[in-house]
C-alpha positions as CSV (number, residue, x, y, z in Angstrom):
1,X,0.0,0.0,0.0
2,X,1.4,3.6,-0.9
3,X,0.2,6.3,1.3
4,X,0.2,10.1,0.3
5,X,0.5,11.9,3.8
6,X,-0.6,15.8,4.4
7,X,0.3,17.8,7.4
8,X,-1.0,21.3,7.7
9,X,-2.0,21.3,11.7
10,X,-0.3,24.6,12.9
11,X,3.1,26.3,10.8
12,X,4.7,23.8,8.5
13,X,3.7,21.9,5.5
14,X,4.8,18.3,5.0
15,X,4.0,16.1,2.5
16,X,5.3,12.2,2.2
17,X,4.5,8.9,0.4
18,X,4.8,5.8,2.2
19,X,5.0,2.7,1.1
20,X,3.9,-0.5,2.8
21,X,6.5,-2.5,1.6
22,X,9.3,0.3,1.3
23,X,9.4,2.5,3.4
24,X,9.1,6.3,3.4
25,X,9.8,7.1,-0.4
26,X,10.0,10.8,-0.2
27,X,8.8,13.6,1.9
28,X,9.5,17.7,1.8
29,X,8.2,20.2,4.6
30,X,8.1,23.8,4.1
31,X,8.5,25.9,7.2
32,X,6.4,28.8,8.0
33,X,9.7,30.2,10.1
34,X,10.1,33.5,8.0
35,X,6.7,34.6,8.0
36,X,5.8,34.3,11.8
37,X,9.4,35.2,13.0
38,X,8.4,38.9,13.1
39,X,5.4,38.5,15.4
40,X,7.6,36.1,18.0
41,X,5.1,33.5,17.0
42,X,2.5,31.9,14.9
43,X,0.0,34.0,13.0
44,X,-2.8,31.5,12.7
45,X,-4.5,33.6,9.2
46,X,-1.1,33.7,8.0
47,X,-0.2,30.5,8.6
48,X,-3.3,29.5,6.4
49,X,-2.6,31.2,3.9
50,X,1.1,29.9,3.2
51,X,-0.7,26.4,3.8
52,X,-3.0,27.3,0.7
53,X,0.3,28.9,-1.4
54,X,2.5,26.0,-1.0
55,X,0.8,22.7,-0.7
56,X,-0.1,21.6,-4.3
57,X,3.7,22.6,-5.5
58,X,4.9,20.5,-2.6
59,X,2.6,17.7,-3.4
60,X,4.0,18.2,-7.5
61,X,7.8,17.7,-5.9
62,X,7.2,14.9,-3.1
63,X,5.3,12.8,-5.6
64,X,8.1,13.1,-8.5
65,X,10.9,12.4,-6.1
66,X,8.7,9.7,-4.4
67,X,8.7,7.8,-8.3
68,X,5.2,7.3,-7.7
69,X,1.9,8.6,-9.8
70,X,-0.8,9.6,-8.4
71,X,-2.7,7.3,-10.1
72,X,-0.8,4.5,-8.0
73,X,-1.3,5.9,-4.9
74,X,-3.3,3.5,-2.6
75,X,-4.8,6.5,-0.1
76,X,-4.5,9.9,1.1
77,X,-4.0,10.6,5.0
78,X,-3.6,13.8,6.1
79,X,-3.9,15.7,9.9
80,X,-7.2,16.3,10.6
81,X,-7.1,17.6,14.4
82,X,-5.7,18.9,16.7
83,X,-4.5,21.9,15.5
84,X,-5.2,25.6,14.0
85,X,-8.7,25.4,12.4
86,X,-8.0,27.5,8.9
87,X,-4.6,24.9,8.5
88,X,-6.5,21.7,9.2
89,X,-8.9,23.2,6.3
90,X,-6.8,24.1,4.2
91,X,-4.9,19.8,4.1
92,X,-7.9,18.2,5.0
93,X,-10.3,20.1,2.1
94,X,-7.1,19.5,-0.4
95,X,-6.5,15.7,1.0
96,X,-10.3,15.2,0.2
97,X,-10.6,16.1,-2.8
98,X,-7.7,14.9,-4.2
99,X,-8.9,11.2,-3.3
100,X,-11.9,11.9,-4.9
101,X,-10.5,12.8,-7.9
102,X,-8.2,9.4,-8.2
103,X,-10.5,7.5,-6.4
104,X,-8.5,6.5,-3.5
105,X,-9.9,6.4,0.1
106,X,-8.9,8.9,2.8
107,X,-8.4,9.2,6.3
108,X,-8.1,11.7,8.7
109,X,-5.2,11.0,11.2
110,X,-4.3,12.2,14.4
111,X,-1.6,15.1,14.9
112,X,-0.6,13.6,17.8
113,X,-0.8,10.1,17.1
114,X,1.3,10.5,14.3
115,X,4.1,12.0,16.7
116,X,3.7,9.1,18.8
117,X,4.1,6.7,16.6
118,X,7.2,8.4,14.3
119,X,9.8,6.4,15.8
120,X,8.2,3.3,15.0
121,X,8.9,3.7,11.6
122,X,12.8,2.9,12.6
123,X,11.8,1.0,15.6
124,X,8.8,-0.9,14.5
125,X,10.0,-4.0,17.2
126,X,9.3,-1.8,20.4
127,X,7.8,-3.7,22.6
128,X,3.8,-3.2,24.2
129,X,3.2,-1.3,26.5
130,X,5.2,1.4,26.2
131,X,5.4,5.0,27.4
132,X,5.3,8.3,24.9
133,X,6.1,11.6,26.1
134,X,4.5,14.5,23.6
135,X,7.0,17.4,24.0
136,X,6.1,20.0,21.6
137,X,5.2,23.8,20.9
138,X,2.0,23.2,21.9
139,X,1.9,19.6,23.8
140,X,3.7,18.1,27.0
141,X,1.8,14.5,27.4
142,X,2.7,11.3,28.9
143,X,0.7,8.4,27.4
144,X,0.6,4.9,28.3
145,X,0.1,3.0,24.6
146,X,-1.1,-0.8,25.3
147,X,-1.9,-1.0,21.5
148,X,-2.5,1.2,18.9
149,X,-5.3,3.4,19.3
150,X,-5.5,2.1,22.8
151,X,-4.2,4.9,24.9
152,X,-4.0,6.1,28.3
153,X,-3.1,9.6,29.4
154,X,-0.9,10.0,32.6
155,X,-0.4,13.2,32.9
156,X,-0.4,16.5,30.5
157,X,0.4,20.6,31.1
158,X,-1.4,22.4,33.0
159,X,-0.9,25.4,31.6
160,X,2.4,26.2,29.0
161,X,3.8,23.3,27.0
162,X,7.5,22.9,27.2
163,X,7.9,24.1,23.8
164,X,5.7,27.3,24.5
165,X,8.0,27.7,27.3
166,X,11.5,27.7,25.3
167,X,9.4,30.2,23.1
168,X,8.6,32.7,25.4
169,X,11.7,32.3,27.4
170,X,13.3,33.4,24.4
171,X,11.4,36.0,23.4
172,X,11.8,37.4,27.0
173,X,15.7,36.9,26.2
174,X,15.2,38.4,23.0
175,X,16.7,35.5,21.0
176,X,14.1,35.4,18.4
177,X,12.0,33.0,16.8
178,X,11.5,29.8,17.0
179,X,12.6,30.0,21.0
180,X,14.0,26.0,21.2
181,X,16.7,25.9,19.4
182,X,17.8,29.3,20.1
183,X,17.5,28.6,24.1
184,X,19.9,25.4,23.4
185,X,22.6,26.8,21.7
186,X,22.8,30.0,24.4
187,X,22.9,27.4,26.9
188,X,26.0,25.7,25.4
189,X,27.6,28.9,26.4
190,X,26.4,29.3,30.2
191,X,26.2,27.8,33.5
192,X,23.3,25.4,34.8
193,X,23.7,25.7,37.7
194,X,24.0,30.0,38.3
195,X,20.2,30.0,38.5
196,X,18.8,27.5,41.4
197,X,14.9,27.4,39.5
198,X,12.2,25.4,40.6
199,X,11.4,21.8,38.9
200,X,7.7,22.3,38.5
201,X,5.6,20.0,40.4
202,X,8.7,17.2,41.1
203,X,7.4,17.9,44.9
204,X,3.9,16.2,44.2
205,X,2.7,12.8,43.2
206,X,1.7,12.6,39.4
207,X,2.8,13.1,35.7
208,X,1.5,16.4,35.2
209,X,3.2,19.4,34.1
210,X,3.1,23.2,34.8
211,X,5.8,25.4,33.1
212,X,4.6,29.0,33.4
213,X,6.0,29.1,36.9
214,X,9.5,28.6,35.7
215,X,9.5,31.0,32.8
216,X,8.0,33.8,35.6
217,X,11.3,32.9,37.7
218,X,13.5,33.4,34.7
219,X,11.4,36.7,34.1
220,X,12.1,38.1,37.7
221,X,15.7,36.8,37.6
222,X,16.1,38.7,34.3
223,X,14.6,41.6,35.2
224,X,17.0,41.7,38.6
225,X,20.1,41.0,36.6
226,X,18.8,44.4,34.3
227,X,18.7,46.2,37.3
228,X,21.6,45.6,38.7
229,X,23.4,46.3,35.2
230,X,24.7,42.6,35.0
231,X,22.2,41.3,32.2
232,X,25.3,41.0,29.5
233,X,25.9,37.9,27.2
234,X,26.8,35.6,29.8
235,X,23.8,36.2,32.0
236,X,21.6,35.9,29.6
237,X,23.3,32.2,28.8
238,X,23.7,31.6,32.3
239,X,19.8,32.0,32.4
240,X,19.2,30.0,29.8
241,X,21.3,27.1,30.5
242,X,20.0,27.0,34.0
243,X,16.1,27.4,32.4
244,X,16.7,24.4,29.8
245,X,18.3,22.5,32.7
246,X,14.9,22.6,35.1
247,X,13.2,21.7,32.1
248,X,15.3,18.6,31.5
249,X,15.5,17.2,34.7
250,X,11.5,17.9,35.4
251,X,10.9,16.1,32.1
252,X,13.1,13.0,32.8
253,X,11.8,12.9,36.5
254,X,7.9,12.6,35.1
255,X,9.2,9.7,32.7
256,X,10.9,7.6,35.2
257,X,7.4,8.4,37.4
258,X,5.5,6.8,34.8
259,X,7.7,4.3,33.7
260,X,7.4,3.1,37.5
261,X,3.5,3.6,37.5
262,X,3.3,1.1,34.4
263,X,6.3,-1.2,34.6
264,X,6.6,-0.3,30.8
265,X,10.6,-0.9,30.0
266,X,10.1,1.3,26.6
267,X,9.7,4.7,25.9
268,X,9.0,7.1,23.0
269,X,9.8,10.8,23.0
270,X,8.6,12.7,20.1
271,X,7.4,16.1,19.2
272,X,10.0,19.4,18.8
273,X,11.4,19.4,22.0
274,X,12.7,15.8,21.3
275,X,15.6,16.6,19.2
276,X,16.6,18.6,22.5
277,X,20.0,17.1,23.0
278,X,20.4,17.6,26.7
279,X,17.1,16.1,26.8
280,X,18.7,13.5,24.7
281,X,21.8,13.0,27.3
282,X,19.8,12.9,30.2
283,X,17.0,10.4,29.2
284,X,20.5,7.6,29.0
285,X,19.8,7.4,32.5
286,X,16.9,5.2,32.5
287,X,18.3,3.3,30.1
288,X,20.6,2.1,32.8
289,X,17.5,0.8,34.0
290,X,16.9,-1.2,31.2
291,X,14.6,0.7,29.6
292,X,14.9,1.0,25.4
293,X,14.1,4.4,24.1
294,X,13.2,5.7,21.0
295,X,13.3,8.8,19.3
296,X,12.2,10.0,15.8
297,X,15.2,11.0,13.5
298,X,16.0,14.2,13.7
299,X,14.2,15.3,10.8
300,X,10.9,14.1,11.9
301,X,10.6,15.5,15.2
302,X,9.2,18.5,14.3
303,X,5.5,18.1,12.0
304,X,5.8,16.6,8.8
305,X,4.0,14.6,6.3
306,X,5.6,11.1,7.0
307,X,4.6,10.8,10.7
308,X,1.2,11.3,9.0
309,X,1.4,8.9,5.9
310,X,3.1,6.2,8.4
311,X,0.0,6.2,11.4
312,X,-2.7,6.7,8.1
313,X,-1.3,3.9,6.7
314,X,-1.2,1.8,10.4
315,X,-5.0,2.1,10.3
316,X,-5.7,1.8,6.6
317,X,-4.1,-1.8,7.0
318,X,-6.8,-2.3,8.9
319,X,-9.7,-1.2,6.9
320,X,-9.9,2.2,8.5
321,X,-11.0,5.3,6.3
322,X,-13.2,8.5,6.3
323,X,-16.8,7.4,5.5
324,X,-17.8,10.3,3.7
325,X,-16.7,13.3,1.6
326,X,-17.5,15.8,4.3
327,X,-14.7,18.0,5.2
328,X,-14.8,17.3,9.2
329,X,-11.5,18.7,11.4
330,X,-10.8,18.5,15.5
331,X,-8.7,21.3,16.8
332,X,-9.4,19.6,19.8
333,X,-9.3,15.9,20.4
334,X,-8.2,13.6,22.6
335,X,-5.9,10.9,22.3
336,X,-9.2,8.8,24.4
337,X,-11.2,9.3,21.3
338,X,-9.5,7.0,18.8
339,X,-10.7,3.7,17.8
340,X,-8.2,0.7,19.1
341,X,-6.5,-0.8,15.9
342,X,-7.2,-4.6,16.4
């Protein structure tokens, strides 16, 4: 089976055909950097709008490079929830109709399900149950997966995601647009441990998360280092460093909590924050434990088409597929909602 996948769920545009039999065959995202770089985050008119510009040129390219017509595609999957509402219109009305018009079945897929299950597709051998931690812009989740489709949640934000986080921290720093990688590469430069911040909620039972208290520290700390004339380079990576650390260590904490809470021995982190390499370092720790984790490649942690081509094409194995031409999106929906894939 050969899968066309669309992603167009918040600021990038990622297109990929996946083949049952081998492999991903080709994928190009086009990122929406540049045009929301200037407002210090995502525009979500804007972000529509370079959705509708570049998607059928991306399509063009990803299906010439993928050596496949469009006549022999098999299906079209593409994000239908969660995400911004005029994006998820934008793929999902396009994804529609161009099944239609080769007469191929479609099927709506997750956003976050297709994170979740990225790393399978160099890892396809990870043992059930396992644990996935979501870490993105606009997600910080631990889930319990027993099958797919069969999902239970063990703990989420309570208010910022750790990617909103690195963002606004860096905006506060004034480092620019997106915030992550910017925040990582300050705090190659600085000292973790200047700055003693909190570890949100490590002093509580649970797998929840709450990061708007940390960057509100880093906000009074900056403000006193302005103060007191000593917010210069290295205090500004000092800050950073010592931010990105708390961070770290509170995510790694709330994975070995849940890894205990489920006696899973695997784990999957996915989303942007994933290709964090601190976060990377620090996770080896469990693995002492004799825990196997798994990561996307690099190039699919942040959204892109194949992580949605790869989990349409899981359930379209298994006879799963929109059951009509109407043009339905989530921007919110729960992980709890999806069918089990038997």
């Amino acid at each position: 089976m050969r899968v066309l996948g669309i992603e167009t769920s918040c600021d990038e545009t990622g297109i990929a055909v996946y083949s049952s039999e081998e492999g991903l065959l080709a994928h190009r995202v086009h990122s929406q950097i540049d045009v929301h770089a200037i407002y210090g985050g995502v525009v979500p008119e804007l972000a529509s709008r370079d959705h509708v510009r570049y998607l059928r040129p991306l399509v063009d390219e990803t299906i010439e490079a993928s050596g496949v017509s469009l006549a022999e595609l098999d299906a079209v999957a593409y994000t239908t929830g969660p995400g911004l509402l005029g994006a998820l219109l934008v793929g999902s009305t396009f994804a529609k109709t161009l099944a239609f018009s080769i007469n191929c079945p479609a099927l709506g897929v997750h956003h976050m399900e297709g994170h979740l299950l990225a790393p399978l597709m160099e890892n396809p051998d990870l043992p059930l149950p396992f644990v996935a931690l979501l870490v993105s812009g606009g997600h910080s989740q631990l889930v319990l997966v027993r099958a797919i489709g069969d999902y239970v949640l063990l703990g989420t934000t309570l208010d910022d995601a750790a990617g909103e986080a690195f963002d606004k921290t860096a905006k506060l720093l004034e480092l620019g647009y997106p915030g992550g990688p910017r925040i990582a590469a300050l705090a190659d430069l600085g000292d973790p441990k200047r700055f003693a911040f909190a570890r949100p909620m490590t002093d509580r039972p649970g797998c929840d998360f709450s990061f708007s208290g940390l960057k509100t520290q880093v906000l009074m700390e900056a403000r006193h280092l302005f103060k007191s004339g000593n917010l210069d380079e290295q205090g500004k990576a000092d800050l950073a460093a010592s931010f990105q650390q708390a961070v770290v260590d509170t995510l790694v904490l709330k994975c070995q909590r849940a890894l205990e809470r489920t006696d899973a021995k695997a784990l999957v982190i996915s989303g942007g924050v994933s290709s964090n390499q601190l976060l990377r370092a620090s996770v080896k720790s469990l693995e002492l434990d004799g825990v196997q984790v798994a990561y996307p490649a690099p190039e699919f942690c942040t959204d892109n088409g194949a992580m949605i081509a790869f989990a349409g094409l899981t359930r379209l194995s298994h006879g799963q597929k929109d059951a009509s031409l109407a043009i339905t999106i989530r921007p919110r929906w729960p992980l709890s909602e999806l069918p089990r894939v038997s």
